[in-house]
MIVOVO-514579 format. One line per 2 residues: their letters; for each residue x negated, y, z of C-alpha. Coordinates in Angstrom, 2 decimals, m for minus. Each point is the difference from the previous one (the first is absolute). Layout:
<recs>
A) X/Y/Z  ... $
</recs>
This chain:
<recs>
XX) m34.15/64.31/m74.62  m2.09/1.61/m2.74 $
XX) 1.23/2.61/m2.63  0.61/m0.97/m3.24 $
XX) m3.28/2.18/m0.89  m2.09/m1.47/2.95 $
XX) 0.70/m3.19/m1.94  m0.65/0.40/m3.40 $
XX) m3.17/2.15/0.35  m2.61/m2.59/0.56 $
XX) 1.06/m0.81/m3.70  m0.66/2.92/m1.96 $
XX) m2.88/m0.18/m0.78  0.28/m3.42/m1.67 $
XX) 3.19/1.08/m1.59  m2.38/2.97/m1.53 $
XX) m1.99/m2.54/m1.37  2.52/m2.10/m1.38 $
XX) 1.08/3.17/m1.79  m3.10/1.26/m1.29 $
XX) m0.63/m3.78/m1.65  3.61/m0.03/m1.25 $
XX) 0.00/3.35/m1.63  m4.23/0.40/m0.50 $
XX) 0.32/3.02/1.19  m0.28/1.78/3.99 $
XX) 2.42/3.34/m0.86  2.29/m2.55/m1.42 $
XX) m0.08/m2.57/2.29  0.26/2.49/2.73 $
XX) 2.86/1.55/m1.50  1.92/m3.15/0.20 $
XX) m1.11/m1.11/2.99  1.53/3.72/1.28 $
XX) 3.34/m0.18/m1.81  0.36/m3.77/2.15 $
XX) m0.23/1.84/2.99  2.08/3.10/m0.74 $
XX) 3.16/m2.50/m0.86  m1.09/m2.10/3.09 $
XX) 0.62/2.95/2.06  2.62/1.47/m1.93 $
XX) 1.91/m3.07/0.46  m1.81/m2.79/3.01 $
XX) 3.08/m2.16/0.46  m0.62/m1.05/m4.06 $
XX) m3.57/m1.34/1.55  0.41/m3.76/0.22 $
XX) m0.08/m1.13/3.65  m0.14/m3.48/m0.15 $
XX) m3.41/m0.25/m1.38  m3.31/1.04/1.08 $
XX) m0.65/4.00/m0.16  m2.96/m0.51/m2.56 $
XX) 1.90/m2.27/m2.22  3.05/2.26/0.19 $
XX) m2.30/2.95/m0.79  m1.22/m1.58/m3.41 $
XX) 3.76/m1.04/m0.72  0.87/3.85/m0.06 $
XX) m3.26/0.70/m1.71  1.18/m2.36/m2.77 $
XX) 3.43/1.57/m0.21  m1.39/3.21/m0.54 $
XX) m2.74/m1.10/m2.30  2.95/m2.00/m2.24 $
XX) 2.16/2.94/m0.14  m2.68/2.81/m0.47 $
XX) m3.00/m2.09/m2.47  1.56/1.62/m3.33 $
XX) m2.50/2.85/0.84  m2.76/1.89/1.71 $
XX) 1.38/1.48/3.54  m1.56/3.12/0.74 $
XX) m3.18/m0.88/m2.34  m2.00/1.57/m3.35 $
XX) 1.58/m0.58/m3.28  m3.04/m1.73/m1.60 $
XX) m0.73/m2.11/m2.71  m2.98/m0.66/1.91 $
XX) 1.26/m1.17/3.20  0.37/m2.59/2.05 $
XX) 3.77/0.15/m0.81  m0.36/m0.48/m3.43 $
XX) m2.96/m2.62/m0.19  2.89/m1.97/2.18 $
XX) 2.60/0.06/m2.52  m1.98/m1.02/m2.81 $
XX) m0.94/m3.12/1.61  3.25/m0.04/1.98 $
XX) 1.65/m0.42/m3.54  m1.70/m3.40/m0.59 $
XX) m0.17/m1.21/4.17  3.61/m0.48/1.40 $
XX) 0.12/2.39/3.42  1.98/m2.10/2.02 $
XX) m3.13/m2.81/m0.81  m2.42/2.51/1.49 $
XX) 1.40/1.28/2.93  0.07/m3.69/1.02 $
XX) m3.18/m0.39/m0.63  m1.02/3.17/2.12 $
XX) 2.57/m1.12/2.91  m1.79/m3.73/0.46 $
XX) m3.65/0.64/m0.92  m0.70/3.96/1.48 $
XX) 2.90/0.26/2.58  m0.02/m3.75/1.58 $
XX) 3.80/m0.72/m0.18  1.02/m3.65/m0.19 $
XX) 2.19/m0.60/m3.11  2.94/m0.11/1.76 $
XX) m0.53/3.17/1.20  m0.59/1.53/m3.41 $
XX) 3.29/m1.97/m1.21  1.54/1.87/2.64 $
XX) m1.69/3.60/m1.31  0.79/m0.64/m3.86 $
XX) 3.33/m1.97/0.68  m1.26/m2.80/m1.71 $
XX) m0.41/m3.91/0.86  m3.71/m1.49/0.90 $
XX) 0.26/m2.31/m3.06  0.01/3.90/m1.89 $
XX) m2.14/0.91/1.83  m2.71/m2.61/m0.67 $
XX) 0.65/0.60/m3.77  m0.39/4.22/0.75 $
XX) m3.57/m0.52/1.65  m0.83/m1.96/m2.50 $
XX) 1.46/1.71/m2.82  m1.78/3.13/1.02 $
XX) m3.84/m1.88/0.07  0.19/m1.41/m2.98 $
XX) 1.22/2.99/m1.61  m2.20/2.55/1.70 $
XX) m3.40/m2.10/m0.63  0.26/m0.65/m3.23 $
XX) 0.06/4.14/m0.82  m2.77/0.67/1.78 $
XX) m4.21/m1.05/m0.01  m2.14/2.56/0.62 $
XX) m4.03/0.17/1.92  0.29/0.72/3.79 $
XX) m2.95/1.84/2.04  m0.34/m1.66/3.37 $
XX) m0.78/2.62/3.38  m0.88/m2.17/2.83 $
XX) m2.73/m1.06/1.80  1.10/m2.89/1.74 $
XX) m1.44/m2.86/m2.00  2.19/m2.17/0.54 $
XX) 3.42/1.90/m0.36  m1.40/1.25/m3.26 $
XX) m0.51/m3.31/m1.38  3.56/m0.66/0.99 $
XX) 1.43/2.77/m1.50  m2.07/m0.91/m3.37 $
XX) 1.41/m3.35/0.39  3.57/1.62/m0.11 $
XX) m0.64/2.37/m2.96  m1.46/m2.82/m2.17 $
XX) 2.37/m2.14/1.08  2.78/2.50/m1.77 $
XX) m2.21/0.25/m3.27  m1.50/3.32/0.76 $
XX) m4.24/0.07/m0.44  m2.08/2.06/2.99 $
XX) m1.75/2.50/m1.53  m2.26/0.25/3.25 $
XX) 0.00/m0.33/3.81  m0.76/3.22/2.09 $
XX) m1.26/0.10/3.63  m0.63/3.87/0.03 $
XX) 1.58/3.21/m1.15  m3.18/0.80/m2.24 $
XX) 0.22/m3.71/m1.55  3.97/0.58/m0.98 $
XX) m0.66/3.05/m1.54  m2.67/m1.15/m2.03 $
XX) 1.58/m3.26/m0.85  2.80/1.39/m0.70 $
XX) m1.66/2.63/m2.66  m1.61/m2.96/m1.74 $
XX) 2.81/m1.85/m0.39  3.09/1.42/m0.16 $
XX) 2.74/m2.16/2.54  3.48/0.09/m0.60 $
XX) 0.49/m1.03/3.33  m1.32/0.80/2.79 $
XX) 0.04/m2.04/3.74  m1.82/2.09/3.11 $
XX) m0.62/m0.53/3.57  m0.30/3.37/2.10 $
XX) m2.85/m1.04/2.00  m3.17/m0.70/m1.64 $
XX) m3.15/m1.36/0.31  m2.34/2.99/0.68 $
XX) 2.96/1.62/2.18  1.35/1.92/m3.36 $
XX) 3.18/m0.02/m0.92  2.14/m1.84/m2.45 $
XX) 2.55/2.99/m0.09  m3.02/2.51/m1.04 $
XX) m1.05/m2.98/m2.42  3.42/0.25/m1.94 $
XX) 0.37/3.78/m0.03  m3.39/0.44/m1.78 $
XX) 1.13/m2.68/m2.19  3.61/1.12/m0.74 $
XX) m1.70/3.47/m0.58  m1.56/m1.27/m3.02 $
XX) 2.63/m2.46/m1.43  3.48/m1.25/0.66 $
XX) 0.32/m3.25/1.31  2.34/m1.88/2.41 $
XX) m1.04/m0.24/3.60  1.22/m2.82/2.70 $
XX) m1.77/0.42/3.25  m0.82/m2.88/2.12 $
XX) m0.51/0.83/3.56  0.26/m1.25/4.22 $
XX) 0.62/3.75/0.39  3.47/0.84/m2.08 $
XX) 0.85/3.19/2.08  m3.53/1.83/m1.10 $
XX) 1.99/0.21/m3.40  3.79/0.35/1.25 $
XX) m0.19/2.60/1.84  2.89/2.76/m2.02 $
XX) m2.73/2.27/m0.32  m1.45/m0.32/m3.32 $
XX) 0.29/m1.92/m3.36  0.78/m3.61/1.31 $
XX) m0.94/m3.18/m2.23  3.14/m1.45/m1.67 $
XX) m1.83/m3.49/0.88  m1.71/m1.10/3.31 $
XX) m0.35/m3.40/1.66  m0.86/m0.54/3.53 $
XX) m2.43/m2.52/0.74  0.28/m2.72/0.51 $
XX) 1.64/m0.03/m2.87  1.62/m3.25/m2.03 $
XX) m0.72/m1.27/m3.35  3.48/0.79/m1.18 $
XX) 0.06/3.66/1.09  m3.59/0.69/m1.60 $
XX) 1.40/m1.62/m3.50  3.48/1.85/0.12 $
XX) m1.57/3.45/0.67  m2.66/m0.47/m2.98 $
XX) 3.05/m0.99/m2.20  2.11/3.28/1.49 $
XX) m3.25/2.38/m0.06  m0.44/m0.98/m3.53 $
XX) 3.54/0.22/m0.90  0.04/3.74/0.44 $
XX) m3.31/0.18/m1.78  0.40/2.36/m3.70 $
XX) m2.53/m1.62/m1.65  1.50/m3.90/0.59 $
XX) 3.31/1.16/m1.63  0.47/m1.96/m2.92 $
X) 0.84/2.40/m3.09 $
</recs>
């Protein structure tokens, strides 16, 4: 039989992502995701056992998160942050409503599953997802620069962003079209592929850009571990292609969440 560690590894590195989207933020959500497994270790026969390791993961994840989200763990004290662009909006979006939303949409869990990870009933839980839409949406319209050069997924994702109210400001197939698209018109969102048409790269494409203004980035890719790698900076947002409607819309809504300038005053 396999270690408790052997077991829950394969699920890190969603649980990392779950994190970053939840707190908008990779030290944070890293930090969280680390004080889990320091009081899963301190104390393994607390880890429930009569539920699947990943699901019993994200129950201790939540635990940790409820008791510890009064604050930054091990993170800047900045007006500016991530941090504290979450709890302005947090003090208009209910959190319980969100991590719902995060739980179904980004991490795949049936709703009786997330009853299970939020002690709450399915019925609540169909209120909390939708709660958290409704309420999320209506803060936030912005322009979104498209990087892909796949025809037809870009027309699907352009599909998706009007379909949330947002307007594309313009669809790149190159790292030399982003950057200039993106200097004419200013995104407040922006969606990239990694590979791109003339073998450039969507990473490269968003660096120049981010050097020159600040703008929310969700990354779109088949190849998720060229960006998760613990190396480097990681994106707070990336889907995996194939990727579902419903994961697309609720990491727009989180990406632009946690953007400064969509705060309302």
């Amino acid at each position: 039989m396999s270690s408790l560690g052997q077991q829950l590894a394969p699920h890190l590195t969603l649980l990392r992502r779950f994190a970053r989207a939840l707190t908008g933020d990779q030290a944070q959500g890293d930090a969280y995701v680390r004080l889990t497994l320091e009081s899963i270790v301190d104390t393994p026969d607390a880890f429930p056992s009569d539920v699947e390791p990943r699901t019993g993961l994200y129950r201790s994840f939540l635990k940790i998160w409820a008791r510890a989200d009064t604050g930054p763990v091990d993170g800047p004290d900045d007006t500016d942050s991530s941090e504290a662009i979450a709890n302005a909006r947090l003090a208009m979006i209910d959190k319980v409503s969100r991590q719902a939303l995060l739980l179904s949409e980004v991490e795949g869990f049936t709703q009786a599953e997330i009853g299970y990870l939020l002690d709450r009933s399915v019925a609540e839980i169909d209120v909390l997802i939708g709660e958290a839409k409704q309420d999320i949406e209506a803060q936030l319209k912005t322009d979104v620069l498209i990087i892909e050069d796949e025809p037809i997924i870009a027309m699907d994702i352009e599909s998706i962003v009007r379909d949330l109210g947002h307007d594309v400001s313009g669809i790149a197939v190159t790292r030399d079209e982003a950057v200039a698209q993106a200097g004419e018109h200013r995104p407040g969102l922006v969606l990239a592929d990694i590979q791109l048409a003339d073998d450039s790269s969507g990473i490269d494409a968003v660096q120049d850009i981010l050097a020159k203004i600040d703008v929310p980035v969700i990354f779109i890719t088949a190849f998720p571990e060229r960006l998760l790698t613990g190396e480097r900076p990681e994106p707070a947002f990336l889907i995996t292609k194939p990727f579902q409607h419903s994961t697309v819309k609720t990491a727009i809504a989180q990406a632009l969440f946690f953007n400064r300038a969509t705060v309302p005053a």
